[in-house]
N, C-alpha and C positions, 0 to 999 in steps of 0.2 A: 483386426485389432479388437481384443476382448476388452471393453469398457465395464468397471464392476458398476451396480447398485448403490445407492448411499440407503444405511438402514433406517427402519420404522421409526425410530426415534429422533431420528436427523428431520426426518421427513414430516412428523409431526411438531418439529421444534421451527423447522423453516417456515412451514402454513404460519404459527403462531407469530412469526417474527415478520412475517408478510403482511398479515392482517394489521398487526402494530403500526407496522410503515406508513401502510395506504390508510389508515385509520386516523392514527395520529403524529404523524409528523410529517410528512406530504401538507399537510396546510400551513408548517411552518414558511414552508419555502417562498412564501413574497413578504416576509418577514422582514423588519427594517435594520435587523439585527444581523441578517445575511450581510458579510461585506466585502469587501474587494482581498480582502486575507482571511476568509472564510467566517464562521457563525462565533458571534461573540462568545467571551466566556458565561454572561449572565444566559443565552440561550442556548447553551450546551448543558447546563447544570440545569435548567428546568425540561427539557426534552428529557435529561436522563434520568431527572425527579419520576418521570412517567414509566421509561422502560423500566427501573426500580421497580414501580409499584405494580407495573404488569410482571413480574417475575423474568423480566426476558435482559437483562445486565448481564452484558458479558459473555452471552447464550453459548460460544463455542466451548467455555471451559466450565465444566461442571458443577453443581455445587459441594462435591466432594474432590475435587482437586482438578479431578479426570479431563484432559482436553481431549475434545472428538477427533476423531482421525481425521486426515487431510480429504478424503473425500465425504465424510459427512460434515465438514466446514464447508467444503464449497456449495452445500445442499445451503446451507446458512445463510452464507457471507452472497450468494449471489440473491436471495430476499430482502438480506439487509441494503445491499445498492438497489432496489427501488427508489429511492430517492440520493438528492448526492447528501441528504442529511442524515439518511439513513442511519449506516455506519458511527458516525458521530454520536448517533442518539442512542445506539444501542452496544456503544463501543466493538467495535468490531474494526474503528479502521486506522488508518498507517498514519503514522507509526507504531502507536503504542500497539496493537495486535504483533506486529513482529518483535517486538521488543519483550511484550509477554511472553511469548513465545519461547526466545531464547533465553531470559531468565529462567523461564519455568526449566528449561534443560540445563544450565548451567552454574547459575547460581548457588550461592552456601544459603542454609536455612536461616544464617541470617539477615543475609541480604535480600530473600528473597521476603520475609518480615516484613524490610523495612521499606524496600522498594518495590518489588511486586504484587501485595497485596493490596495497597493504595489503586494501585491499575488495574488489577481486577475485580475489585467493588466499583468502580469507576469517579474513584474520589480525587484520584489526579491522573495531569497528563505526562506524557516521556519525550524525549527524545533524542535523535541518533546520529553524534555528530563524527561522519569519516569525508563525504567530498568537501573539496577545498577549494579557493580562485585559481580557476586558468590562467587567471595573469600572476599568479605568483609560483607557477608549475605546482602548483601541487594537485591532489588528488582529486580524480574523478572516475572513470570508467577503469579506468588503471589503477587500483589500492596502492601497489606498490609504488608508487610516485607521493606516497605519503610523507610531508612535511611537517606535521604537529608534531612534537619532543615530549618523551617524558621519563624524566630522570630520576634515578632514584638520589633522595636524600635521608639518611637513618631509616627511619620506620616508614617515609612518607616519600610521591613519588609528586615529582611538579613538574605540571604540564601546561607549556606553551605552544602558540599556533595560531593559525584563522581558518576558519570554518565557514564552507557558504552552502545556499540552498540546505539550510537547516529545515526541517519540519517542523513547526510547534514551538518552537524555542519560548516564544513568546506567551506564557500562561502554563509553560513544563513547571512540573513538579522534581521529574527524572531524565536525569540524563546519565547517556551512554558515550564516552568519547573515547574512539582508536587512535592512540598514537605511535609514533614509531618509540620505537625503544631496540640499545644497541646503538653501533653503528659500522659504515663502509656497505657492501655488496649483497654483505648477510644479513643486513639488518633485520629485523622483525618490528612487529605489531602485539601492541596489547591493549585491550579495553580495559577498560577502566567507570565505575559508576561515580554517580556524585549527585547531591540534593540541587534544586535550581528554585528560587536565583539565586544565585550567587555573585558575589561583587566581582571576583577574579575571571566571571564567566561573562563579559559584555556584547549585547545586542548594537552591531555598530548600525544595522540598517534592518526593515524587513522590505525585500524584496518585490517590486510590484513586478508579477508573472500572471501570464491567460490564465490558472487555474483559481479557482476560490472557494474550493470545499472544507481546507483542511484548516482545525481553529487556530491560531497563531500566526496563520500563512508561511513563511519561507524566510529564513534569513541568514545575514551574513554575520558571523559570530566572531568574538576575537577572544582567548584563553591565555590572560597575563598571571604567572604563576599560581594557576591553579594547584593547589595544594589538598593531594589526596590519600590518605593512610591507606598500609598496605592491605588490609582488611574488606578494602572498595574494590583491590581489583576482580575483573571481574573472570572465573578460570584462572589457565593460571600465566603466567608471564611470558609473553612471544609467542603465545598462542592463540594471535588477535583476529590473522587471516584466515586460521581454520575454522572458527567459530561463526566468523563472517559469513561462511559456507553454510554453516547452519541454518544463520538466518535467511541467508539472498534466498536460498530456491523456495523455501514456501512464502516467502511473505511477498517476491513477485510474483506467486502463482494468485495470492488471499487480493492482490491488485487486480488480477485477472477476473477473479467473481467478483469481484464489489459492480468494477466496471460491465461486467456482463448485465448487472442486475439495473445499473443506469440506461443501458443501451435499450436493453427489453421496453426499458419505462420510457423513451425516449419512441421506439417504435411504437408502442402502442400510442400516444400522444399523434404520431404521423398517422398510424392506421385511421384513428377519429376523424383525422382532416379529411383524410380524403374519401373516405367514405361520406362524409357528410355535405363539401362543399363542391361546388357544379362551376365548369367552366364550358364553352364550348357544346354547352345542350347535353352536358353529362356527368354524372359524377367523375372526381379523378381518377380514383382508382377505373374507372373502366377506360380511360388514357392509356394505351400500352405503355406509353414511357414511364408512368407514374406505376402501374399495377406490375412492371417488372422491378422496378427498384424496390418496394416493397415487399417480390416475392427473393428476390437476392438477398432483404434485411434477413428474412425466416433462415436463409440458407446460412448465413454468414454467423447466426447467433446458434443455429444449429450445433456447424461443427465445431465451435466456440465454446460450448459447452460440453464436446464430447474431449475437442482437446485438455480443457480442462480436467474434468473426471478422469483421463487416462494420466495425466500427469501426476495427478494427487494418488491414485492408485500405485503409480511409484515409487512414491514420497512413501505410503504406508507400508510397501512392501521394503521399507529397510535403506533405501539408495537415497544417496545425495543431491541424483537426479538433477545435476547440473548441465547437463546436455539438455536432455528432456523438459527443464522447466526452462530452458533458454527458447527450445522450439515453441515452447507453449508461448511463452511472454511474445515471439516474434508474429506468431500467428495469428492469438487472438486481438493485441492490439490495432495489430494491423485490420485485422477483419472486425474490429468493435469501431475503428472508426469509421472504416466507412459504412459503416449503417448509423454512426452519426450524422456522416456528411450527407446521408441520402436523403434521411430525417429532414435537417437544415431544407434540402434540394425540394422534396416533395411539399412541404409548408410554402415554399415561396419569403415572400415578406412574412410572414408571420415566425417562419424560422429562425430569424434572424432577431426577432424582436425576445425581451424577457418576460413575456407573460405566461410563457412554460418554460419549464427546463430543459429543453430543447438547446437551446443554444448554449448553455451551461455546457453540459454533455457533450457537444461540441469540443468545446475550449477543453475541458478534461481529461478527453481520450484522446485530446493530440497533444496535450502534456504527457500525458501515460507514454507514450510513444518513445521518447525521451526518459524519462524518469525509470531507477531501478534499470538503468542501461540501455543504453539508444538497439534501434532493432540492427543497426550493421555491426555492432558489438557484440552482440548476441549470435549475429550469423559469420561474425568470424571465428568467436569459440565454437561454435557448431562447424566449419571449414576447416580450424586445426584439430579435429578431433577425427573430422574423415580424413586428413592425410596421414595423423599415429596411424590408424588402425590399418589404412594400405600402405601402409609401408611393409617389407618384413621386419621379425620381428630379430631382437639380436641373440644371436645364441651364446650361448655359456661357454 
């Protein structure tokens, strides 16, 4: 399997974006502003006061429009998870990165005005409301079990619904909501944009979940007559789940680097340990139990990173890559936690505790696991895709 290169510029722009991390925002993180629904709004706007003023805002999309290809993102986006604040600080992470994303492909010039430039300066936040409550059947790993309504009325379309496991809701500037539109067997899906807050748009709860990197944290949203001119939608009408296609495979891949870049930081944190403290009349690492779980971390981040690269080289070469960024997402989560859990394992008590982000990382990459599609979801489309292909095929 040929794995490309990420070019000189990717590469000079990651050092840059790495040095920034370990520099200055790595000392945020015993911050008191870190919180159990991730980093406040007042410490997200002065971390990004700083990437601002180091030139590095936004670094995957250029300052002439241009966004970097999907493999010189991940040259990026896996510098920017050096820390879980990373991302945050240098805008680079979920949601609004995928959200950018697909605006940047699909939007009218002037929605992309009024909504996507604000998130690529990084003066507000987005977010992306399609899964819904289990307990109310609606949607989650399965789009099509979509429940939120949006009807047209004259020029304007109102949309009803409850939304859970929101990203960001809380401190959005932008939001993106898929509803069904239509109805019976055929129904379809359409997004739709809209400014937030908005009074029609209510936060019934936010969510306490294991993860706390992302600012707003998680929540369950409820949409009583939202009322949207036809102008917001966003593409064009019934064409909510193709679009969706656009976004899923890179921005569960841009998951895939962030998290690579915490794990790396996560190992190196284990590596210190155990080179330094002595049990038993020896350092750890020269423990074989300890010095092989560490040398499995190197393997696991290895081809974690080659998976990565060959996926985004898909991504560039034109495909939808929705097989491909399936195996990737199942692969590398999988293999990005356990070199968290080994981390946690080789610390002892200290892994466990928050005076590194150790345990952090932890709790985050067994979210990742779940999130963006559970890994048996993943490997069932990856399962009906090898039985199309051996089947024959049907002839004319």
């Amino acid at each position: 399997m040929h794995t490309p290169s990420p070019s000189e510029r990717s590469r000079i722009l990651a050092d840059r974006v790495e040095a920034f991390v370990r520099e200055s925002v790595i000392p945020y993180e015993r911050d008191a502003r870190c919180t159990a629904h991730g980093p406040t709004e007042d410490l997200v706007a002065e971390m990004r006061a700083k990437a601002r003023a180091a030139g590095l805002m936004t670094p995957h999309i250029l300052p002439d429009g241009e966004h970097l290809s999907q493999l010189e993102t991940a040259a990026v986006l896996k510098r920017s998870g050096l820390s879980p604040l990373g991302p945050v600080a240098v805008n680079t992470m979920a949601p609004d990165e995928g959200n950018m994303f697909l605006l940047g492909k699909i939007a009218t010039d002037a929605q992309k005005a009024h909504f996507l430039e604000p998130l690529i300066r990084g003066e507000a936040r987005s977010a992306f409301f399609m899964t819904e409550p289990a307990s109310e059947g609606g949607a989650g790993s399965d789009p099509s079990m979509l429940q939120t309504t949006a009807l047209q009325d004259g020029n304007d379309w109102v949309i009803n619904g409850r939304k859970m496991f929101i990203t960001g809701t809380k401190g959005a500037s932008v939001g993106i909501v898929m509803a069904r539109t239509g109805s019976g067997a055929q129904a379809q899906a359409t997004m739709f944009l809209f400014d937030l807050p908005h009074p029609a748009v209510r936060i019934e709860r936010v969510l306490d979940t294991m993860d706390s990197s992302m600012p707003g944290g998680h929540a369950q949203v409820l949409f009583d007559q939202l009322r949207v001119p036809e102008s917001q939608v966003l593409g064009a009408v019934n064409e909510g789940f193709r679009y969706a296609q656009i976004r899923l495979s890179p921005a569960r891949l841009s998951h895939c680097m962030r998290w690579h870049g915490a794990t790396t930081r996560a190992h190196e944190i284990a590596v210190q340990y155990a080179t330094t403290r002595k049990a038993f009349g020896k350092l750890l690492v020269d423990h074989e139990g300890v010095g092989f779980m560490l040398a499995d971390n190197l393997i696991d981040l290895q081809q974690s990173a080659l998976m990565i690269d060959w996926c985004a080289g898909v991504l560039d070469a034109g495909s939808q890559a929705t097989t491909e960024s399936s195996m990737a997402k199942v692969a590398v989560s999988d293999a990005l936690f356990r070199v968290a859990d080994r981390c946690v394992q080789v610390m002892g008590g200290s892994g466990v505790l928050r005076d590194t982000i150790v345990e952090q990382v932890f709790r985050e990459v067994r979210a990742f696991r779940i999130y963006d599609g559970p890994t048996e979801v993943h490997k069932w489309s990856i399962a009906k895709k090898i039985k199309r292909d051996a089947l024959p095929k049907k002839t004319a």
